[in-house]
C-alpha positions in Angstrom: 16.0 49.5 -2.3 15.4 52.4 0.0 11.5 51.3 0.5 12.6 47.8 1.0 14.9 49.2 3.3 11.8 51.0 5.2 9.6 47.6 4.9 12.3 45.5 6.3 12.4 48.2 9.3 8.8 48.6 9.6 6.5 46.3 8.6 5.9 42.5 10.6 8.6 40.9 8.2 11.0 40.9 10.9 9.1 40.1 13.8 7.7 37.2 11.5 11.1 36.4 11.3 11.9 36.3 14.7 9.1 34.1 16.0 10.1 31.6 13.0 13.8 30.9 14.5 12.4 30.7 17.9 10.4 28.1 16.9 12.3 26.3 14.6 15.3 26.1 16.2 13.3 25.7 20.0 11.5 22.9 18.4 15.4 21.3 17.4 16.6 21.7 20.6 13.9 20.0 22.4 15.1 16.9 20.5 18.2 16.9 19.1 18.5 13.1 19.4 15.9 13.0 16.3 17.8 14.3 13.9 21.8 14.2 15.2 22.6 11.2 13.0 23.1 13.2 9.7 22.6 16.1 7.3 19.3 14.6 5.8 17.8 13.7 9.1 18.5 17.2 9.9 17.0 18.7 6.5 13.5 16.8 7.4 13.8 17.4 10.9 13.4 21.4 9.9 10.8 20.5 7.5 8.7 18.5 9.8 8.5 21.4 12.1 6.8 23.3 9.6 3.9 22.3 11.4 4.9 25.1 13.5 6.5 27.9 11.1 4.2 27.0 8.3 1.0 28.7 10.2 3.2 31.3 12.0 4.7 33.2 8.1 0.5 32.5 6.9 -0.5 34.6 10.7 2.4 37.0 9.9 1.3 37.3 6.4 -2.3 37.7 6.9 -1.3 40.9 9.7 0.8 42.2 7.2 -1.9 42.5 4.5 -4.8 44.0 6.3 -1.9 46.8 7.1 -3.8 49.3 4.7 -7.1 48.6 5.9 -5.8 49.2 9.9 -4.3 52.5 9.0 -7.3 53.5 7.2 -4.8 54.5 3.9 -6.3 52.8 1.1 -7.9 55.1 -0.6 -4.9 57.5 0.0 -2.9 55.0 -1.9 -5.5 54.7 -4.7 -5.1 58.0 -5.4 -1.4 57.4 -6.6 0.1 56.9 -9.6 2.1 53.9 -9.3 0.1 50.8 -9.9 -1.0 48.7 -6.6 1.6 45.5 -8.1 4.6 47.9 -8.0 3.5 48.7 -4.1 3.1 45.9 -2.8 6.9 44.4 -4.8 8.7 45.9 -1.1 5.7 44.3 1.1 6.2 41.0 -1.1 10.1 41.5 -1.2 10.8 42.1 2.7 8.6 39.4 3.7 10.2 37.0 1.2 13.8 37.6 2.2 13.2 37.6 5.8 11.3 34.4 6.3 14.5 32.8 3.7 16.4 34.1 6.2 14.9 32.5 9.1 14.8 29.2 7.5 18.1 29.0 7.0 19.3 30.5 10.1 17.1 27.6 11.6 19.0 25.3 9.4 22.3 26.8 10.7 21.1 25.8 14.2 20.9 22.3 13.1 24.2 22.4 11.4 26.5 23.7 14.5 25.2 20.7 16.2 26.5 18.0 13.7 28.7 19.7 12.3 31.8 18.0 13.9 30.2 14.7 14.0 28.1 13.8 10.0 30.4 13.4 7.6 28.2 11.9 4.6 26.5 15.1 2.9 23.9 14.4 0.5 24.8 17.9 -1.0 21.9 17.6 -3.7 19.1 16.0 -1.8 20.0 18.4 0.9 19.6 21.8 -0.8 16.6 20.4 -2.7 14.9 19.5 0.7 16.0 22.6 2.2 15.3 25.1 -0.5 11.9 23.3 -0.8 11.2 24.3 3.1 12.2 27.8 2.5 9.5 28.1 -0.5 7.5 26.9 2.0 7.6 29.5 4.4 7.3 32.4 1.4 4.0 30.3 0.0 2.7 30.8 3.5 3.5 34.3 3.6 2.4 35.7 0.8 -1.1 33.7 1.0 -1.6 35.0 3.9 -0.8 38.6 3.1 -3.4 38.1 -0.2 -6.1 36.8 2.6 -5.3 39.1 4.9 -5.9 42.2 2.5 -9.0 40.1 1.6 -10.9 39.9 4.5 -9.0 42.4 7.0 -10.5 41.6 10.2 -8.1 41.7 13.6 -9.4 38.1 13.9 -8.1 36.8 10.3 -4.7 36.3 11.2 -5.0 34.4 14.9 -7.1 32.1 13.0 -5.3 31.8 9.5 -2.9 30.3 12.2 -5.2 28.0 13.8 -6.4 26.8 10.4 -2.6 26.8 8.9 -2.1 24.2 11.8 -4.7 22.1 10.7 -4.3 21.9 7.0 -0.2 20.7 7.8 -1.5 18.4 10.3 -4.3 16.6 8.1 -2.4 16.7 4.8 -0.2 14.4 5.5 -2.5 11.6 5.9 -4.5 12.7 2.8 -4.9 9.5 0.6 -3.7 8.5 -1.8 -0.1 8.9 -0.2 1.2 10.3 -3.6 -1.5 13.1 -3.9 -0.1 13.9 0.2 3.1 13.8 -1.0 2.2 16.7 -3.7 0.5 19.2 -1.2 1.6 18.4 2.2 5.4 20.4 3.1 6.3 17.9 5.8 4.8 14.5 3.7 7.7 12.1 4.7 10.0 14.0 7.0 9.2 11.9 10.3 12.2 9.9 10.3 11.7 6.1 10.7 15.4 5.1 9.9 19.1 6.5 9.2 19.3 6.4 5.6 15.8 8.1 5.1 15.8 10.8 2.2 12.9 12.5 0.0 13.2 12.0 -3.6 13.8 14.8 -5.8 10.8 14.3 -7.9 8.9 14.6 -5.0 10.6 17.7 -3.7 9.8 18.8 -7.4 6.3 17.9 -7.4 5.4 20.0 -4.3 7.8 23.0 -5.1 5.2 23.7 -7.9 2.2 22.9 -5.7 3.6 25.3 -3.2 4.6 28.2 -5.9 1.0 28.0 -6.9 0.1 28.9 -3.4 2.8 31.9 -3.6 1.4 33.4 -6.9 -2.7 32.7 -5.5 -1.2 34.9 -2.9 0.1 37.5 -5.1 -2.2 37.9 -6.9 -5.0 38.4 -4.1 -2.8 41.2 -2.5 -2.7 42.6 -6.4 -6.3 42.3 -7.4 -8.4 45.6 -7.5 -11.5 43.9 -8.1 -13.2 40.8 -7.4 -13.3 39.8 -10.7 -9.2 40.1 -10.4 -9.2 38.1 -7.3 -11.6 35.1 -8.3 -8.7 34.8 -11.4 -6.6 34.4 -8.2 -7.5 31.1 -7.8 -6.6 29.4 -11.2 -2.8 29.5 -10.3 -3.7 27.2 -7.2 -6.0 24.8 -9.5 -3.4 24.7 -12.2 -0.6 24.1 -9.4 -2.4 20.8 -8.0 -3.2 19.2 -11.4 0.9 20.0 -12.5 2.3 18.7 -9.2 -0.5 15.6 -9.0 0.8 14.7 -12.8 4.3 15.2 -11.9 4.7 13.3 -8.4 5.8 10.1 -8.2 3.7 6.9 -7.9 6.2 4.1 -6.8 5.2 3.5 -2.9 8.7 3.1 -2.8 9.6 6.7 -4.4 7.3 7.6 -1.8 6.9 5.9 1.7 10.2 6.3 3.3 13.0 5.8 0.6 16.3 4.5 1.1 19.5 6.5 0.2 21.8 3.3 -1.0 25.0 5.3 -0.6 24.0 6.3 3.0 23.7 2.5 3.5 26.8 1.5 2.3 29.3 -0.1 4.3 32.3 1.7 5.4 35.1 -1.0 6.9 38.0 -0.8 9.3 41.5 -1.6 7.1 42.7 -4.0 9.9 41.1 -7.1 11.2 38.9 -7.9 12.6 36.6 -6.1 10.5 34.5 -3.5 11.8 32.1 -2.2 9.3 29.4 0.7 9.8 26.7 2.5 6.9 28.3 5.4 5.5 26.1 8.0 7.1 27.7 6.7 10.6 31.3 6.6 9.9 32.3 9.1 12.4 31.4 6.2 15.2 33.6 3.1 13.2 36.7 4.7 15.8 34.3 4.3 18.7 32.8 1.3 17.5 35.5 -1.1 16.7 37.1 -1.5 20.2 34.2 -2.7 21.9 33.3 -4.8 18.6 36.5 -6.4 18.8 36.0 -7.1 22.4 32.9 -9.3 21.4 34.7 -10.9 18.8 37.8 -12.0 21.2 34.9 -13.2 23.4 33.1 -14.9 20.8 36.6 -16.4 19.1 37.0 -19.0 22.2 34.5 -21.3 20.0 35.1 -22.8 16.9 33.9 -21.7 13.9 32.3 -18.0 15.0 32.0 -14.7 12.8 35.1 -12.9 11.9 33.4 -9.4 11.4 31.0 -6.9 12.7 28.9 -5.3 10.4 26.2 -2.7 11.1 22.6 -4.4 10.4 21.5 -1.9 8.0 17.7 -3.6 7.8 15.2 -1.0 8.0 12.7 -3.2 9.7 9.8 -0.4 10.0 9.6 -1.5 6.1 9.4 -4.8 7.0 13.0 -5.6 5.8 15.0 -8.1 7.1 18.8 -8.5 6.1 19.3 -12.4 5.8 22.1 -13.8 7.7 25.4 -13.9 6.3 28.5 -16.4 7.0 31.1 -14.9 9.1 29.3 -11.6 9.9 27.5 -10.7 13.2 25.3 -7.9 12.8 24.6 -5.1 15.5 22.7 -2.3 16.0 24.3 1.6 15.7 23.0 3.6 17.8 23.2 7.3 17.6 23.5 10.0 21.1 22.1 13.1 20.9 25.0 14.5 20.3 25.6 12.3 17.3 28.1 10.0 18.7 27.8 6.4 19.7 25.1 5.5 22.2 25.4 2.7 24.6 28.8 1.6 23.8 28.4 -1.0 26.6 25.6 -2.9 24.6 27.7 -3.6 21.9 29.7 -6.4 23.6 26.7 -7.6 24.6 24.6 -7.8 21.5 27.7 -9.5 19.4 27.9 -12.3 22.0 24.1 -13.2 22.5 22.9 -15.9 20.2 26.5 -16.8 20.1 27.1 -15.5 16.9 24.2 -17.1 15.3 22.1 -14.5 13.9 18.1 -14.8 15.0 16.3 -15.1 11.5 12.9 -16.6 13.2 13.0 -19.7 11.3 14.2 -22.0 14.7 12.0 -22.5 17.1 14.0 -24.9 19.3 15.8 -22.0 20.9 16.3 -21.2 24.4 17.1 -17.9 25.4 18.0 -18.4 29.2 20.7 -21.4 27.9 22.1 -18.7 25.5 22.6 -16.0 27.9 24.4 -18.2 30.1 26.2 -19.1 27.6 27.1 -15.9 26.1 27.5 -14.5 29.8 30.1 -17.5 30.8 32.2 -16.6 27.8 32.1 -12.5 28.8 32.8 -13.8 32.2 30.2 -11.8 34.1 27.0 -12.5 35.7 23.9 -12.5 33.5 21.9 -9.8 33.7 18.0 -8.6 32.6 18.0 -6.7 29.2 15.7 -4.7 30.5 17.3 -1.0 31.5 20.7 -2.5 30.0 19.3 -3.1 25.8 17.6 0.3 24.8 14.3 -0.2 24.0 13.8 -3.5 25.6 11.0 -2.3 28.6 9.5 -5.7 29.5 10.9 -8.9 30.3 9.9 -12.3 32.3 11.9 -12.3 36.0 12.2 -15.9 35.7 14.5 -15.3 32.1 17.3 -13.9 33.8 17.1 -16.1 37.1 17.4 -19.0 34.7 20.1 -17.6 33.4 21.7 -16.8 36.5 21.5 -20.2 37.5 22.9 -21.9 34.3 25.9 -19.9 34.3 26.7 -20.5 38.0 26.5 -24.3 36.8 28.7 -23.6 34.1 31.4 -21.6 36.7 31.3 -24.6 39.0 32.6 -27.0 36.6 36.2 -26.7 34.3 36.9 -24.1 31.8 37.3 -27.5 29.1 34.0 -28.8 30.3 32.4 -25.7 30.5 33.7 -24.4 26.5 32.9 -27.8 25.6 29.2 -27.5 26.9 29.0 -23.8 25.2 30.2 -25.0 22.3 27.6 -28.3 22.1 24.7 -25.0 22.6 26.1 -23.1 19.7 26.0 -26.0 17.3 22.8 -26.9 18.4 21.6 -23.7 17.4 23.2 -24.1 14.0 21.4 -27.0 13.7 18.1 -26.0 15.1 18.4 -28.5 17.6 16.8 -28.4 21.4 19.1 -26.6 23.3 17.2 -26.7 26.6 18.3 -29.3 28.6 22.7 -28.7 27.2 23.4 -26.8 30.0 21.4 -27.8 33.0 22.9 -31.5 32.5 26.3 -29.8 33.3 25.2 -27.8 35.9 24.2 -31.0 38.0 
């Protein structure tokens, strides 16, 4: 413990350390909009930035290892009784424990931001994911202290880095995506929706991929002869062919899987009913005022939805939830500091359409009619999604101008005529009828 002790104090363990929260946790806080919906979000948010710490433990590694070499010591050492493995246990130990260290410590980052706000913990799929990036970090480590004893230049480590960059970058685009999914430590951390997760086998398949790594490394710092060090390389061959026969081959195992318990709805008691996924049920208080505000819009017609749910489609995978009687579904939104975004747009999203749900079978509809609509029954002048929807950067001038125009039509007449032309565009739209003309012969 007391040489531990001095390479904990002394050798680049700490300093590797160091430089590993500064740029985990800098990388987090650039962002923290990515990954403030949830724990798991957070938990691949660290992993994906081991595109940074990944090559900065293999650089700190590889200066660690040509340590013997610098000092000119080696033979001084050779000269000892204690076998080179029991040396280098501390070198292995400090650096080992440290790097652990910094990867959670980067994790603890993460968590003080979210902490008051995620309430569904995935406590399995968590650790596994997390545990899995710390492995990570020690594979690099100890490779590079292996390579760095084998070719000790002053220009190994610097570009050990360099290369350490690359071989994160490209490997997750190796194909086939399942033989990515084996090598590459952030293969499906780039998060693409809120109920996002990495499947254990997965996490499994490149945990013995990345120990592999770990013992090559070992065993290269170890290896007093180059017959010793060419054995080094059989861990990694054997490590590939286990985790290749081990991972997964279901693209849906692999290419962004869904958590169904983070998808579950969680519902208000009361009506009406407000409903969010469970991984956002800290924003159902925030959420159901200004739902219920579009409902009480929407309940001057006959017939409308009688509850809000959360559209839980993830539509990068092409999934579409099909409409469902009685339900408008909105977008959640997430702020950077984990609460509800854009409260505001909420209102708005429930009204447009008029509670009929866009499934892209009708063609006949009219968008400036609908606004109108939906803006006579909010009782404010229509304005251009653009800068008010998130994500909406483009739209035609003339939309909202049309809009704009219809409504005022709709003001000048009474509040019977008026519902009873709203409620003629609404049915119309059931019925996948032509809407256009509904309004503009009231507005003459």
């Amino acid at each position: 413990m007391s040489v531990l002790g001095v390479e904990l104090r002394r050798s680049a363990a700490l300093g590797a350390a160091l430089v590993t929260v500064v740029a985990g946790a800098g990388a987090l806080y650039v962002a923290p909009g990515r990954w403030s919906g949830g724990w798991m979000v957070l938990a691949m948010a660290i992993r994906e930035y081991l595109l940074l710490m990944w090559p900065l433990a293999l650089a700190a590694g590889a200066w660690q290892g040509r340590r013997e070499h610098r000092t000119n010591v080696g033979e001084l050492f050779a000269t000892t009784a204690r076998p080179r493995a029991q040396r280098m246990l501390p070198v292995l130990g400090a650096m080992a424990i440290t790097l652990a260290v910094a990867y959670l410590l980067v994790t603890a980052t993460g968590i003080a931001w979210i902490i008051t706000t995620a309430q569904y913990l995935p406590l399995l799929n968590f650790a596994v994911v997390t545990v899995v990036g710390v492995l990570a970090l020690i594979s690099a480590a100890w490779l590079g202290l292996g390579i760095g004893r084998l070719l000790p230049a002053p220009a190994t480590a610097p570009v050990l880095g360099v290369v350490g960059v690359l071989l994160v970058s490209f490997s997750m685009f190796v194909s086939p995506g399942w033989l990515a999914a084996a090598i590459s430590p952030t293969y499906g951390t780039s998060v693409f929706h809120p109920y996002q997760t990495i499947d254990n086998r997965v996490s499994g398949a490149l945990a013995v991929w990345l120990a592999a790594l770990a013992v090559t490394g070992l065993l290269l710092l170890v290896a007093g002869s180059w017959r010793t060090r060419t054995v080094a390389l059989v861990p990694v061959l054997l490590g590939l062919i286990a985790a290749t026969a081990v991972v997964p081959r279901d693209p849906d195992v692999l290419d962004r899987p869904v958590d169904p318990v983070a998808r579950e709805l969680v519902c208000t008691d009361d009506t009406p009913t407000v409903c969010v996924s469970r991984v956002h049920a800290n924003v159902l208080e925030a959420l159901t005022p200004v739902a219920r505000e579009g409902m009480a819009a929407l309940a001057k017609l006959p017939d409308t939805p009688t509850a809000v749910h959360e559209d839980t489609a993830t539509y990068r995978l092409g999934e579409a939830m099909p409409p469902r009687d009685g339900v408008v579904r909105v977008p959640v939104r997430i702020d950077k500091r984990g609460e509800l975004a854009h409260p505001a747009v909420v209102v708005i999203e429930i009204v447009s359409g008029l509670g009929v749900a866009y499934d892209g079978t009708c063609r006949e509809r009219s968008e400036p009619v609908e606004r109108a609509a939906a803006y006579w029954l909010l009782g404010r002048e229509p304005q251009s999604d653009v800068g008010l929807i998130p994500g909406m950067i483009e739209e035609d001038p003339e939309l909202n101008a049309e809009a704009v125009r219809l409504w005022q039509g709709l003001r000048a007449l009474s509040d019977d005529e008026a519902l009873a032309r709203v409620v003629a565009v609404r049915e119309a739209i059931l019925a996948c009828e032509d809407t256009t003309e509904l309004l503009s012969r009231t507005a003459r």
